[in-house]
C-alpha positions in Angstrom: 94.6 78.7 89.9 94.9 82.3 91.0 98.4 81.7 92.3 99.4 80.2 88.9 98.1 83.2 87.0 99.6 85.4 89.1 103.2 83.6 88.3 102.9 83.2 84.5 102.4 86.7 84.6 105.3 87.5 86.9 107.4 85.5 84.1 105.8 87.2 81.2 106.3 90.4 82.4 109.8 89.6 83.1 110.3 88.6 80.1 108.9 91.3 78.3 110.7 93.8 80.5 114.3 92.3 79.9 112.9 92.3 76.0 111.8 95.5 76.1 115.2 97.5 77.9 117.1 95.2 75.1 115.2 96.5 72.1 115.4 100.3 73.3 119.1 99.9 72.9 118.7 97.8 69.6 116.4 100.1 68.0 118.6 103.4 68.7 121.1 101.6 66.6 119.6 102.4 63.6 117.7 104.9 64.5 121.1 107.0 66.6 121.2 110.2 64.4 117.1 110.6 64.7 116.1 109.5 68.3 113.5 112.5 68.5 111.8 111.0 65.2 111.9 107.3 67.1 110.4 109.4 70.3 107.7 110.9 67.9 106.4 107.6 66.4 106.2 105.8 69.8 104.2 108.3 71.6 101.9 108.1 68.4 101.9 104.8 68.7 100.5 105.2 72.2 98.1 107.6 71.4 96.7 105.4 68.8 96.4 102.2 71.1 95.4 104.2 74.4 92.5 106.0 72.8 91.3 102.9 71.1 91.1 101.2 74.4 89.7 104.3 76.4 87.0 104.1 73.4 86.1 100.4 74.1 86.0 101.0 78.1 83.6 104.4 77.5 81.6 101.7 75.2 81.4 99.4 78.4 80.3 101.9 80.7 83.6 101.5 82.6 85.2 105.1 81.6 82.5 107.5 82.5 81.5 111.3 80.9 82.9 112.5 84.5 86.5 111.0 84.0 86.6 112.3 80.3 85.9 115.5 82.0 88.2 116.4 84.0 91.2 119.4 84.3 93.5 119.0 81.2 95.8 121.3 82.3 97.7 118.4 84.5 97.8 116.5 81.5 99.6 119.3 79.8 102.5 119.4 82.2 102.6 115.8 82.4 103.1 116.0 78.4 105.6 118.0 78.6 107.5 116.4 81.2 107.4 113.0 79.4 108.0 114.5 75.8 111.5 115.9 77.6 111.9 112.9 78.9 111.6 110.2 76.4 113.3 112.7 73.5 116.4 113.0 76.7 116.5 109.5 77.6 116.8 108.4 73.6 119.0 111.0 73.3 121.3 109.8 75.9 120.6 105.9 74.9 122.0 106.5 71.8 125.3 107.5 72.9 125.5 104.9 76.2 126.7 101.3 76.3 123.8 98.9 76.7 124.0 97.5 80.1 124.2 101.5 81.7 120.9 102.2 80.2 119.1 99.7 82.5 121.2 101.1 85.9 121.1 104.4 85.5 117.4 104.6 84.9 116.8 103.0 88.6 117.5 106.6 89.3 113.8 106.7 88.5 112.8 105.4 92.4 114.9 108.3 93.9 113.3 111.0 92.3 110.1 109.3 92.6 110.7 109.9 96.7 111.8 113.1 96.5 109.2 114.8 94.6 106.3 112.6 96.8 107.8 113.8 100.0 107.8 117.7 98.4 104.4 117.6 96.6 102.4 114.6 97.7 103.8 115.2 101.8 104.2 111.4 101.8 106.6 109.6 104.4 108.9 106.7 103.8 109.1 103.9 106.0 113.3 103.2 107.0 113.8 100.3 104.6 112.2 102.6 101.8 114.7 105.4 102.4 117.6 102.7 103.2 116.9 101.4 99.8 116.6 104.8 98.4 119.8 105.0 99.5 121.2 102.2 98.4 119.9 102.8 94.4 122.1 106.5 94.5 124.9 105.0 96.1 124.6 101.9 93.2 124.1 104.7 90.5 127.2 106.9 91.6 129.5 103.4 91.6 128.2 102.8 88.3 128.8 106.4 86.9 132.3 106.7 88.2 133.4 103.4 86.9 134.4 105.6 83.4 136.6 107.9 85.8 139.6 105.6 85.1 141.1 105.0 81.4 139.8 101.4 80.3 136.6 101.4 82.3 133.4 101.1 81.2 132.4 104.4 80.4 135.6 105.8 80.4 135.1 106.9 76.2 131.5 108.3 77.5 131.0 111.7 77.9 129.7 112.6 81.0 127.1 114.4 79.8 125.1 111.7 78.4 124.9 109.3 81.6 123.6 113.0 83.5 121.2 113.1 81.0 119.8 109.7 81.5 119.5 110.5 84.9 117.9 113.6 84.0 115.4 112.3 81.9 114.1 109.4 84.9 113.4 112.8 87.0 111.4 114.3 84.2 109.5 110.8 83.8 108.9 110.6 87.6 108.0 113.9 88.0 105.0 113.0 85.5 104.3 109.6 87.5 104.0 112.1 90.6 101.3 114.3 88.8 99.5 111.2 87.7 99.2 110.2 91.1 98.1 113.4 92.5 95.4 113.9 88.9 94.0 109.9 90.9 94.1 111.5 94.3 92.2 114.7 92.9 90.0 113.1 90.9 88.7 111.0 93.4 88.0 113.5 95.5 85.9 115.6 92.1 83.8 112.0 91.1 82.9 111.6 94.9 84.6 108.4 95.7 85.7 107.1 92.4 88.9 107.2 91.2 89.8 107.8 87.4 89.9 105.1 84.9 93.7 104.4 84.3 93.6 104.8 80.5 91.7 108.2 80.6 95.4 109.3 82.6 97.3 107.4 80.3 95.6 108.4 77.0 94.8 112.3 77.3 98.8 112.2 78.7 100.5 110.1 75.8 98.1 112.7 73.7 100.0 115.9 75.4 103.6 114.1 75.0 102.9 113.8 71.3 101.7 116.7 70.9 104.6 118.5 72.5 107.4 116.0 71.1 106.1 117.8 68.1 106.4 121.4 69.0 109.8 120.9 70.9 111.2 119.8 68.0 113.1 122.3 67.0 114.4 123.4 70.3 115.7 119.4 70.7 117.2 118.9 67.5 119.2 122.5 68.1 120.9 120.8 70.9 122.3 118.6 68.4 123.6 121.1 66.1 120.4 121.0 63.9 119.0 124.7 62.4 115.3 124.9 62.2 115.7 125.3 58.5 117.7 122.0 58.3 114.6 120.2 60.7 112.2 119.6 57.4 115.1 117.3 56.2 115.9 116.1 59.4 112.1 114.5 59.6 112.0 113.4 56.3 115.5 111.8 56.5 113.9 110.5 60.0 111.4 108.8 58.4 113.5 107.9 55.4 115.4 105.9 57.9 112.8 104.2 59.9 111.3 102.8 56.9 115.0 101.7 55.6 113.9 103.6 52.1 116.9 105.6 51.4 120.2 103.4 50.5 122.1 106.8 51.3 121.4 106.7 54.9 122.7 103.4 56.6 119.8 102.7 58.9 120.9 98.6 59.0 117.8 97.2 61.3 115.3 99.4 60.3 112.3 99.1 59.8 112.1 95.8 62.1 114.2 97.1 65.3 112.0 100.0 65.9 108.9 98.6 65.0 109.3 95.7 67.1 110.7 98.0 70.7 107.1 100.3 70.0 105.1 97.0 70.0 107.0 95.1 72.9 107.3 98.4 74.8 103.2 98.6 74.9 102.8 95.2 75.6 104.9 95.4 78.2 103.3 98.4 79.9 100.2 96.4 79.1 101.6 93.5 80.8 102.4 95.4 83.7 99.2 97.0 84.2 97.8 93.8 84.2 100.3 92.1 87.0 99.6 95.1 89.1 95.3 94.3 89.0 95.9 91.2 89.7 98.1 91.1 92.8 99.7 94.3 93.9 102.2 97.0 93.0 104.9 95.2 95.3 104.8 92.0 93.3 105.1 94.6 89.6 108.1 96.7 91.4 109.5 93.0 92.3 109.3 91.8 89.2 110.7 95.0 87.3 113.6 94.6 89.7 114.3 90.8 89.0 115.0 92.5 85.0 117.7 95.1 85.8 120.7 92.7 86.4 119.3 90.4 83.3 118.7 93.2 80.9 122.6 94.4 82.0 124.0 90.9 81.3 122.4 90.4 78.0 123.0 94.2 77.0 126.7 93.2 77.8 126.8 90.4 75.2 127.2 90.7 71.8 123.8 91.0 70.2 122.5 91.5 66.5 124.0 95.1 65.1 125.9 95.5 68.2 128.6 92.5 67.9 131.3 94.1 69.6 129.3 93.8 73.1 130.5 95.8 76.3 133.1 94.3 78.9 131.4 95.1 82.8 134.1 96.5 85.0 134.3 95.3 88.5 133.0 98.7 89.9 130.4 98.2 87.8 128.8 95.2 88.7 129.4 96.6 92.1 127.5 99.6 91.6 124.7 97.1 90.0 124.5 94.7 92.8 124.3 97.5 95.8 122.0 99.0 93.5 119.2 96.0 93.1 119.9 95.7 96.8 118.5 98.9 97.3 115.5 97.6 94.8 114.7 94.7 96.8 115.0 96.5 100.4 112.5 99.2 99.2 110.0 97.3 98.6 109.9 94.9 101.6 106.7 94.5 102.9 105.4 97.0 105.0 103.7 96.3 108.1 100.1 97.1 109.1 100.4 100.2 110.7 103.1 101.4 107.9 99.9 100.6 105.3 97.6 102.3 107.7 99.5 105.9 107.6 100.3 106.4 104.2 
């Protein structure tokens, strides 16, 4: 019974996961000239579903007064590095072809390494820094396959696929701090680590809050004045609700609202693979979507009909670059487990 649960969940969250990388490309559609707006209403949106479920578990006696207590300031930076990130990555997704969107944010894992070996002094077993490997070398095929007239990010500029790069340092330079708030905290509640949600829900508050407040910095990189940023919320809004017939937001309300709700189910979804088998089986599983979310993101969907033709290099880069996915997270052996 335990072995079907965990496979219906493996398929749901695959599911959900090749969903949820196709609707952030869909809803940018409309959304393309106000991604910082689209970043704004999803991290309310998490706010307003993490806090109502941190509330419930304080209600059960699961969250404690301890957890709720703890340092804010490491939610602070990992606010900021998320609000940078999400407003950089939608930023950048707005200007790339679907199926790059999916590969280039694999750059995620590398970074992820990097700053754990620098902060966290962790060490990598050989197949984890093989398939480290691997991912860059994927990632670099992929990004030079626009070097050459006619390939597939040859009309791209290249600041926009260094930017989605960028923005999976940012976001895994927050994962890092998370891990190291559950390592701390264990060590300040004598044994007991902190409930998830209290990370998740006191850092989605932070992002918010500092999507907000970077506002104007953000939409200055895009040519906006801070005088001209009232207008640019308002029209924002204007065009997630689909209310103004001067702005053509085609898809809008329905592609936005539809990415926030699959993209928290999904990290709902996730959360609950990992409880009930192990983070292996969740990293597996997110793997298996990358070369489905690029074939579908290739084909011609709703508001995007044209669709994107895959050059050889990258399907190249693609396939070294799930390779590397795979390889890193090979089972470790005993003693691997033991001196981590």
């Amino acid at each position: 019974m335990a072995v079907r649960g965990i496979a219906a969940s493996v398929g749901a969250t695959v599911l959900l996961a090749v969903t949820n990388r196709v609707l952030y490309k869909l809803a940018l559609v409309p959304m393309k000239g106000y991604p910082f707006f689209l970043a704004q209403a999803t991290t309310f949106g998490y706010v307003a579903v993490y806090f109502s479920i941190l509330f419930l578990r304080y209600r059960a006696g699961i969250v404690t007064k301890e957890m709720l207590s703890l340092p804010k300031v490491h939610f602070v930076v990992i606010g900021v590095l998320e609000a940078l990130g999400v407003a950089s990555g939608m930023s950048a997704g707005a200007m790339l072809p679907g199926p790059a969107i999916p590969i280039l944010s694999q750059s995620f894992l590398v970074w992820q390494i990097i700053f754990s070996i620098l902060f966290l002094r962790k060490s990598y077993s050989l197949n984890q820094l093989l398939g480290c490997f691997l991912v860059i070398s994927g990632v670099i095929i992929a990004v030079t396959s626009g070097s050459d007239e006619g390939q597939f990010l040859s009309n791209v500029e290249f600041i926009w696929p260094m930017m989605m790069i960028g923005s999976s340092a940012l976001q895994a330079g927050a994962s890092i701090l998370k891990e190291f708030i559950f390592i701390d905290g264990e060590r300040r509640l004598k044994g007991k680590r902190p409930d998830i949600f209290v990370v998740n829900s006191f850092g989605s508050a932070f992002q918010a809050l500092f999507v907000f407040l970077l506002l104007p910095f953000l939409s200055n990189l895009k040519g906006i004045q801070f005088g001209d940023l009232p207008a640019y919320i308002n029209d924002g809004a204007s065009c997630f609700l689909n209310t103004d017939d001067q702005i053509a937001c085609d898809g809008a309300p329905f592609l936005p609202l539809l990415f926030i709700i699959v993209n928290m189910t999904f990290n709902i979804s996730l959360l609950n693979l990992v409880k009930m088998s192990s983070a292996l089986v969740a990293s597996l599983t997110t793997a298996l979507a990358v070369p489905i979310s690029i074939y579908v993101l290739s084909l011609p969907l709703p508001y995007m009909p044209h669709g994107s033709r895959l050059s050889t290099s990258f399907v190249l880069g693609a396939s070294v670059l799930l390779l590397g996915l795979i390889l890193y997270t090979l089972p470790k052996s005993a003693k691997q487990r033991k001196n981590e």
